[in-house]
LOLO-179818 format. One line per 5 residues: number of its first residue (from 1); their letters; for each residue y, z, x of N, C-alpha, C. Coordinates in steps of 0.001 Angstrom, whole numbers. Layout:
% LOLO-179818
NUM	A	Y,Z,X,Y,Z,X,Y,Z,X | ... .
***
This chain:
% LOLO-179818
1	XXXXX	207857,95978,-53904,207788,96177,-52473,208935,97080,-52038 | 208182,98230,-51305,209491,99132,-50669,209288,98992,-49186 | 210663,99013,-48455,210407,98890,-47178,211006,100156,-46623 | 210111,101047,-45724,211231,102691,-45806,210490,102411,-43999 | 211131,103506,-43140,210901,104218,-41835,209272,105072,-41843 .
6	XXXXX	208483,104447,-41004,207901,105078,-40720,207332,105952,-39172 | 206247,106883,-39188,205976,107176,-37992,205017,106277,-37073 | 205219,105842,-35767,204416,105641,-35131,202934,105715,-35690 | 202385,106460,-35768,200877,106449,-36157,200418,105842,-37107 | 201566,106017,-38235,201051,104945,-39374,201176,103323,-39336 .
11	XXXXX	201535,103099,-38053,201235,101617,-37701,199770,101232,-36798 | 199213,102219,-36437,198102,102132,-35603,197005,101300,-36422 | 196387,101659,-37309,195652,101129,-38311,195914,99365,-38423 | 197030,99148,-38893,197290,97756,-39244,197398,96977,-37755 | 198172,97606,-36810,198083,97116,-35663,196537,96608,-35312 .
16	XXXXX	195854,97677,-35138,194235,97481,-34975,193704,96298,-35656 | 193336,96663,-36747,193367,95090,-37863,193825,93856,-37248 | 195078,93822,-37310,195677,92400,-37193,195856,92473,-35805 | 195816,92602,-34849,196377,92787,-33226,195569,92777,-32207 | 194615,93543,-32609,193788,94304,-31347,192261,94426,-31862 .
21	XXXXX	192065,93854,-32696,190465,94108,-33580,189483,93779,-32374 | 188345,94331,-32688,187148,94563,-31326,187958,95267,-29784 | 189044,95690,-29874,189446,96551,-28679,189334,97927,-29239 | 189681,98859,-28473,189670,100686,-28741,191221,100344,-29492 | 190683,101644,-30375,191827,101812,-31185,193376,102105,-30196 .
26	XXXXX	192845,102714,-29493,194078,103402,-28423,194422,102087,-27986 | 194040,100822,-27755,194889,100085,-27246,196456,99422,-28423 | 196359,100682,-29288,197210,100246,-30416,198825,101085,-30391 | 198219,101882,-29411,199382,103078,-29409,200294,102658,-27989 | 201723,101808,-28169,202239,101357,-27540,202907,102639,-26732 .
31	XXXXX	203723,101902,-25537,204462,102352,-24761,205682,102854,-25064 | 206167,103690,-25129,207448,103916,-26220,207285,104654,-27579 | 206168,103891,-28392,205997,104791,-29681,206728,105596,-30111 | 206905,106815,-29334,207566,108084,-29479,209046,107995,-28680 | 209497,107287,-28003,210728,107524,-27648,211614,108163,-28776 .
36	XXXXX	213027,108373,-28623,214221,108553,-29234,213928,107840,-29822 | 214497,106712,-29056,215192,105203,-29861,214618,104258,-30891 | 213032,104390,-30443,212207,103863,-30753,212533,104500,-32214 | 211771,102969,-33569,212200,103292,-34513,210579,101979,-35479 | 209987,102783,-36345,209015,101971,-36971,208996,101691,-38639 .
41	XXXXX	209159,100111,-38652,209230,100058,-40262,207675,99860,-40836 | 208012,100220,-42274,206688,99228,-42893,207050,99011,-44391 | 206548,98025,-44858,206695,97900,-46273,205776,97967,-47012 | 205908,98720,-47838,204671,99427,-48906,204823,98232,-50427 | 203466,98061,-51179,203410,97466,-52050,202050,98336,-53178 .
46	XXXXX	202781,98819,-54612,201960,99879,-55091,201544,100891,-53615 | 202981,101523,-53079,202415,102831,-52649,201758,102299,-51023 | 200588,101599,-51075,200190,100932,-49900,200662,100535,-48601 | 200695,100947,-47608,201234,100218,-46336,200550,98820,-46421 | 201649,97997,-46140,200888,96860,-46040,201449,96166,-44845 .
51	XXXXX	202559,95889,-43897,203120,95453,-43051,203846,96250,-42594 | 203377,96178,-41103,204513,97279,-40258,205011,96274,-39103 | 206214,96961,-38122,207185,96512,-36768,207513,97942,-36724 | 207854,97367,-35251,208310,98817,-34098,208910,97560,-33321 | 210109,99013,-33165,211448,98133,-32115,211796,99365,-31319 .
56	XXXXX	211977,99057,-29732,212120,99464,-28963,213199,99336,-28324 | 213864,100521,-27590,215201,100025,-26827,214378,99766,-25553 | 214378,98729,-25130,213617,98199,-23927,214283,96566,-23561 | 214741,96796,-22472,215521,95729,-21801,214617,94822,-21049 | 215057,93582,-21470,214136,92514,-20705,215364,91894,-19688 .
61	XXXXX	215084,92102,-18375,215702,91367,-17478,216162,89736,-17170 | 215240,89088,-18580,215942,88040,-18378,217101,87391,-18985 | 217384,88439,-19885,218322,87917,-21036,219688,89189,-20048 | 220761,88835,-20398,222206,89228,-19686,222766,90586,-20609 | 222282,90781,-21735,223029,91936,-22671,222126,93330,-21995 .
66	XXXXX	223446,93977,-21489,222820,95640,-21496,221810,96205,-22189 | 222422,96285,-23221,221084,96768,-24535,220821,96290,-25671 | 219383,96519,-25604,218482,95145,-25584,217680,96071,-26924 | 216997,95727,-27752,216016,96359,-28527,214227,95076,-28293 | 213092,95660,-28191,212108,94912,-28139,211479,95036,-29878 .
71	XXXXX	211103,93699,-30259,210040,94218,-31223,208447,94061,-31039 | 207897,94909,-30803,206360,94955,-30678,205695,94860,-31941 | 204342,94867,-32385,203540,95450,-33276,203182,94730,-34318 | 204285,93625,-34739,204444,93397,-36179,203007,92829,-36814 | 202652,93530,-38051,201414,93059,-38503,201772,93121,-40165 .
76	XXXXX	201201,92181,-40374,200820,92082,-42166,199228,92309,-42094 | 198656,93021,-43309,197729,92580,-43835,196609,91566,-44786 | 195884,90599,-44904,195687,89515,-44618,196447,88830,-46113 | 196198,89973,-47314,196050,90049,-48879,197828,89740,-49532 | 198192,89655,-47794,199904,90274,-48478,200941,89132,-47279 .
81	XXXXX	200143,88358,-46419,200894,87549,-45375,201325,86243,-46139 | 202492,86009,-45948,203558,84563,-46631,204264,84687,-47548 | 204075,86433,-47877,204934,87084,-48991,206116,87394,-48638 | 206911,87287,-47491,208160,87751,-47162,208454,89296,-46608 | 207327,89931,-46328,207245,91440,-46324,207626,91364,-44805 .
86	XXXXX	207038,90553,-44075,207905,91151,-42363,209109,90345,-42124 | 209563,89329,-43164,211091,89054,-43003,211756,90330,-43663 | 211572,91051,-44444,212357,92179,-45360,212216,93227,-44613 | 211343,93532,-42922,210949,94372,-42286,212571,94280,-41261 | 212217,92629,-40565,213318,92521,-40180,214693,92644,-40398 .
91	XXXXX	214959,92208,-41996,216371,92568,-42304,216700,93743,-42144 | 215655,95140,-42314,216465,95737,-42442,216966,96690,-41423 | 215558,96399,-39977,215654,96350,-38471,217679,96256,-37715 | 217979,94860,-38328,218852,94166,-37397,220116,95140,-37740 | 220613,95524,-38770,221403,96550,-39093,221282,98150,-37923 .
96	XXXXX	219910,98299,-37979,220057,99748,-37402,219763,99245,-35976 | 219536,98034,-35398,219673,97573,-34076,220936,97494,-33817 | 222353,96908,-34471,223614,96874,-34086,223905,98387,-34079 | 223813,99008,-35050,224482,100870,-35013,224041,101480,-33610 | 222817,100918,-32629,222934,101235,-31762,223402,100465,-30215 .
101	XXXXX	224068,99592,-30857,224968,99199,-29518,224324,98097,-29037 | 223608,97592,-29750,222797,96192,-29159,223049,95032,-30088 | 222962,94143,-29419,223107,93045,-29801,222274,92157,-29586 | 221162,92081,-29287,219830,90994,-29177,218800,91844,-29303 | 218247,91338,-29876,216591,91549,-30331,215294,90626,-29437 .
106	XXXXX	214359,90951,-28715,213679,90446,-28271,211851,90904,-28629 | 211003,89531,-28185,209860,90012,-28313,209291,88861,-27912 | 207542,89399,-27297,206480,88199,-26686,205803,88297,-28666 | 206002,86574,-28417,205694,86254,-30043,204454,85561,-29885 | 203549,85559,-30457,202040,84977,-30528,202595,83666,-30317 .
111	XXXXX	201779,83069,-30199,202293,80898,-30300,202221,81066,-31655 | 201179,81313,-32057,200661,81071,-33914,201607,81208,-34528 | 202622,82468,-34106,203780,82346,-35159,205205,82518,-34897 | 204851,81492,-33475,206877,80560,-33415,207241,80433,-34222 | 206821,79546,-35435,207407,79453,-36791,208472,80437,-37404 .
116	XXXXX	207136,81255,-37408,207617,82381,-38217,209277,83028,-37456 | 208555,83283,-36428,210078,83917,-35819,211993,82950,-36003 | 211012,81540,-35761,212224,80851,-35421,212570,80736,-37132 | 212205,80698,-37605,212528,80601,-39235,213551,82290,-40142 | 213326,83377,-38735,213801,84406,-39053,215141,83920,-38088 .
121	XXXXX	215140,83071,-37526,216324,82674,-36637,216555,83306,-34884 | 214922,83731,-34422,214953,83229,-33399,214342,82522,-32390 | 214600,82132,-31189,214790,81127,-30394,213963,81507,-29263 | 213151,80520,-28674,212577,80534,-27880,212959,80099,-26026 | 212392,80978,-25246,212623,81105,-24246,212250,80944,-22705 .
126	XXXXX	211600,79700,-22341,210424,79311,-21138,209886,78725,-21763 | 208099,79137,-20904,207126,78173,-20706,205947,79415,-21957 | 204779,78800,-22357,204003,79677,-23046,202915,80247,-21917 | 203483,81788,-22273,202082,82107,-21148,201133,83167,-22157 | 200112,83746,-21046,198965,84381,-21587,199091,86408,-21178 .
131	XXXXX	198565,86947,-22325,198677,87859,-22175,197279,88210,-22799 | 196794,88742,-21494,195157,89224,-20962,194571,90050,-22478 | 193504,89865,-23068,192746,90115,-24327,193670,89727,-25696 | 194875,89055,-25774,195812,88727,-26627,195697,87826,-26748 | 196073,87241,-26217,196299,85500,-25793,197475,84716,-25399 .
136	XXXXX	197856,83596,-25930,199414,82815,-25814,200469,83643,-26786 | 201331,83352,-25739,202758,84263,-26155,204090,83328,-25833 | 205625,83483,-26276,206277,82978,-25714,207582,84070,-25809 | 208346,84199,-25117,209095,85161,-25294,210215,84164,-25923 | 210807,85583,-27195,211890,84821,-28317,212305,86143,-28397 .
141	XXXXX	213962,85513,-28339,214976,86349,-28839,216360,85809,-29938 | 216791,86668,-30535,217550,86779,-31649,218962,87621,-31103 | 219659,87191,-30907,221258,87598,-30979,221944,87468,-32213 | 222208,89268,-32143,222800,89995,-33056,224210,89838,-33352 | 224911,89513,-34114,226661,89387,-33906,227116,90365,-34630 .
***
């Protein structure tokens, strides 16, 4: 398993798949994508994309730190999920999130996989709400030291 930088587009596909399946593909191509800041991993296995994340410098007003990074997107594919590939996405995220001056990581996390997040060590935040053709979400964040 290699985990390297990729472009925006080459997350569209897996996004679709795991995220957004029976919607238009375009509902895959986030807000930001292309910023500067904006920055997209994936980890390849034999060559293969198999799990991608996108992190955004995007500030959520409810948390107190200036700058803020979001993570959107994150998808495994079905053949390759419980393998550790979007914790090894994250490790190597939180590094190039501090080089830019931030210190918390945030994101609306499916319910399905609180687990998962809080097991990457972060923490949940409110009540669970709904996000229209998605579903239940809860917002979780991770402070960076």
């Amino acid at each position: 398993m290699k985990v390297k930088q990729i472009n925006a587009n080459d997350t569209h596909e897996l996004r679709h798949k795991m995220l957004r399946q029976g919607l238009p593909i375009d509902e895959c191509v986030f807000k930001g994508d292309e910023d500067d800041q904006s920055f997209h991993l994936g980890a390849f296995v034999e060559g293969k994309l198999v799990s991608v994340a996108s992190f955004y410098f995007d500030r959520n007003h409810d948390f107190d730190e200036p700058n803020q990074y979001r993570l959107r997107g994150m998808a495994t594919s079905p053949d390759h999920q419980r393998k550790g590939l979007s914790q090894e996405l994250l490790k190597m995220a939180f590094p190039i999130i501090k080089q830019n001056f931030c210190s918390l990581l945030w994101c609306n996390a499916r319910s399905s996989a609180v687990g998962f997040y809080q097991k990457a060590g972060f923490e949940k935040m409110g009540e669970e709400f709904e996000i229209p053709t998605v579903g239940p979400h809860f917002l979780m964040y991770k402070k960076l030291g």
